[in-house]
N, C-alpha and C positions, 0 to 999 in steps of 0.2 A: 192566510190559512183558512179551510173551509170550517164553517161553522156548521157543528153537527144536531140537528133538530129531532127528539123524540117524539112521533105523534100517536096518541093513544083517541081510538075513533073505531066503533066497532061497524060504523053502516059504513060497506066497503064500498060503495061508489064514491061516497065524499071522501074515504081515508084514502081513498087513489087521486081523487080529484086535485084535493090539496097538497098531498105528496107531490105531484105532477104540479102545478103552481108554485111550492116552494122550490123543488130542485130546479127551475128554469130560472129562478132569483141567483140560484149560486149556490143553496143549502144543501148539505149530505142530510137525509130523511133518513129514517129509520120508523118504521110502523107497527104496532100493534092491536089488535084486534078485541083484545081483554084485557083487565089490569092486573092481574097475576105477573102474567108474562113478563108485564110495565113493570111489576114492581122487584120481580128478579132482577134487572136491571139498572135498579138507583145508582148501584157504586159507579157506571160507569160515569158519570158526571157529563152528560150532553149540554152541550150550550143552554138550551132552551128546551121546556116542555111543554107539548100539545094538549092541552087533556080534555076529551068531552065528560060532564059530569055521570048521564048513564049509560054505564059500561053494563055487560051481562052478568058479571060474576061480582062485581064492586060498584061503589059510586066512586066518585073522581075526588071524592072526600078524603075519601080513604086513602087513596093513592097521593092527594096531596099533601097530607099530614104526615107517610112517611119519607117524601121526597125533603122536605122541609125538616123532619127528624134526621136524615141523613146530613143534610147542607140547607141551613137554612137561605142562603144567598142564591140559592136556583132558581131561577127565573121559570114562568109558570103564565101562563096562557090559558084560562078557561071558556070552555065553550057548548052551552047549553040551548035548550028548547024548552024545560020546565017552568017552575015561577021566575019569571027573569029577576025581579029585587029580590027575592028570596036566595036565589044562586048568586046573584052576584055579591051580594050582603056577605053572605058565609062566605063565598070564594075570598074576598079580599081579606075577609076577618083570620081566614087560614093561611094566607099569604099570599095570594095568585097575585103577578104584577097587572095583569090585562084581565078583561072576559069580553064575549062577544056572543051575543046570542041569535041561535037560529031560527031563519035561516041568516044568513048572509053569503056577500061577492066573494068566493077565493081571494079574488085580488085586497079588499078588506082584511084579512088576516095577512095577506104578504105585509102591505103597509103597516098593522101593528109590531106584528114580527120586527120588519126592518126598524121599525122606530123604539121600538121597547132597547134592541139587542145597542141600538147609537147611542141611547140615553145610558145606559149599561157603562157604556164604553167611556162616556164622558164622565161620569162617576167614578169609575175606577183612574180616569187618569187626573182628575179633580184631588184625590187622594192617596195616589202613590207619588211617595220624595224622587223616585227617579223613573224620567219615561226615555221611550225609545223611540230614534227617529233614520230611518233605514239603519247607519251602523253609526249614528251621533247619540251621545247620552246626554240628557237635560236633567238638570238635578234643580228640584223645585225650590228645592229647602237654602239651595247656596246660589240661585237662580244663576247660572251658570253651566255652559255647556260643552262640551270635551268630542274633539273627533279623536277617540282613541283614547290616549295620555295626556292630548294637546289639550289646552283649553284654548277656546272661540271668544274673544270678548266680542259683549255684544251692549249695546245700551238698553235705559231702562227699558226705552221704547219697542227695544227690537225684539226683545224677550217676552214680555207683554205681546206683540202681536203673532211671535211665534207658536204661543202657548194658547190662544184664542184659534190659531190653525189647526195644533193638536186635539186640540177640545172639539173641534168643529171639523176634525176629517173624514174626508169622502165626503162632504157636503161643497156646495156650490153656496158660497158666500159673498155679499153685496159689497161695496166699499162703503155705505151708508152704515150695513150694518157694521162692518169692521172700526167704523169711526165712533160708532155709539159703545160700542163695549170696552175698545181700546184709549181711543182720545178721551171717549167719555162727551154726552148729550150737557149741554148744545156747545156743537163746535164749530164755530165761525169761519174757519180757514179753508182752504183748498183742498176737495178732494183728495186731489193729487200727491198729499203729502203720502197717503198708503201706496203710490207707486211707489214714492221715491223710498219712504222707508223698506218693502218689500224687494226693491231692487238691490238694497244693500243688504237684506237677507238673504238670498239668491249668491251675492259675492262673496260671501262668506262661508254661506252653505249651499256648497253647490251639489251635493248628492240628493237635496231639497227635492221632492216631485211635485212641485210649487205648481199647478196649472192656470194659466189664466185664459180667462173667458171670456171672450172681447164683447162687449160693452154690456156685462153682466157685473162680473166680477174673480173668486178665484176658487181652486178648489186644491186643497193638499191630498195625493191621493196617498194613502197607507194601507199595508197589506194587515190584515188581520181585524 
């Protein structure tokens, strides 16, 4: 599913620049030019907000206090040129999850973007009792997993490294790291055990988008 980005930035060479940067990531943009406009728009609940601190009709203060009134869980990106500890002080103290101050690379705010919206994602599946894995249900709380009605047994092990997949997908993950978080640091035994346990993941679940990376490691791809 595309993840939809509101960017509130009134110098329109940079609100095009960035618009144009993030849509080539994969983001639906949405732009505005003032914060009036921005703030008619809270209920719509966008993934993520853009916001430079001076806007012409408001500061970015204003606009993030009632985005945060609306939904405090909105994730919030600010981006200034004023006192930079000053902005970013208030910004975080109002909620903003990021700031970055001007100027900076386009590509700099793709990389937080992308990294603010994964950490997001790993939070939310850290804390919901049931996630979804194409059309497999993993239930946290009875660590058990059902294709359908059916249940999947799986061991302790395979569960544990399944759920380190989900936590960590769309990322390209080592076997190193997968032994540090799943076997647990220091592990003395053979790599190799994460193929073999992964390979018996894979036969079980096979609608898995398991990828492996040869002599890197692996990467679960999931839509959304």
């Amino acid at each position: 599913m595309m993840r939809t980005i509101y960017l509130v930035e009134d110098e329109e060479h940079l609100n095009q620049l960035l618009k144009k940067y993030l849509e080539k990531e994969g983001y639906k943009v949405v732009t505005f030019f003032e914060g009036e406009s921005a703030r008619q728009r809270i209920a719509d609940l966008p993934d993520l907000w853009i916001l430079d601190i001076m806007l012409p009709d408001m500061d970015g203060y204003q606009l993030i206090k009632a985005i945060k009134e609306f939904k405090p869980q909105t994730p919030v990106i600010f981006m200034s040129a004023r006192n930079q500890e000053l902005d970013r002080v208030v910004g975080l103290e109002l909620g903003s999850d990021d700031y970055l101050s001007k100027p900076f690379l386009p590509r700099e705010l793709v990389i937080r973007t992308n990294k603010l919206l994964q950490r997001l994602d790993v939070n939310k599946a850290e804390n919901s009792p049931e996630l979804r894995l194409e059309d497999y249900r993993v239930d946290q709380r009875q660590r058990t997993v059902y294709d359908h009605d059916e249940k999947i047994s799986l061991t302790n092990r395979e569960f544990n490294l399944l759920l380190f997949f989900i936590q960590n997908h769309n990322t390209v993950v080592t076997r190193e790291q997968i032994l540090e978080k799943v076997w647990g640091d220091p592990y003395f035994g053979s790599d190799r055990v994460v193929d073999d346990t992964i390979r018996r993941l894979r036969k079980k679940l096979p609608r898995m988008n398991l990828e492996t990376i040869y002599g890197f490691g692996y990467n679960l791809e999931m839509k959304g």
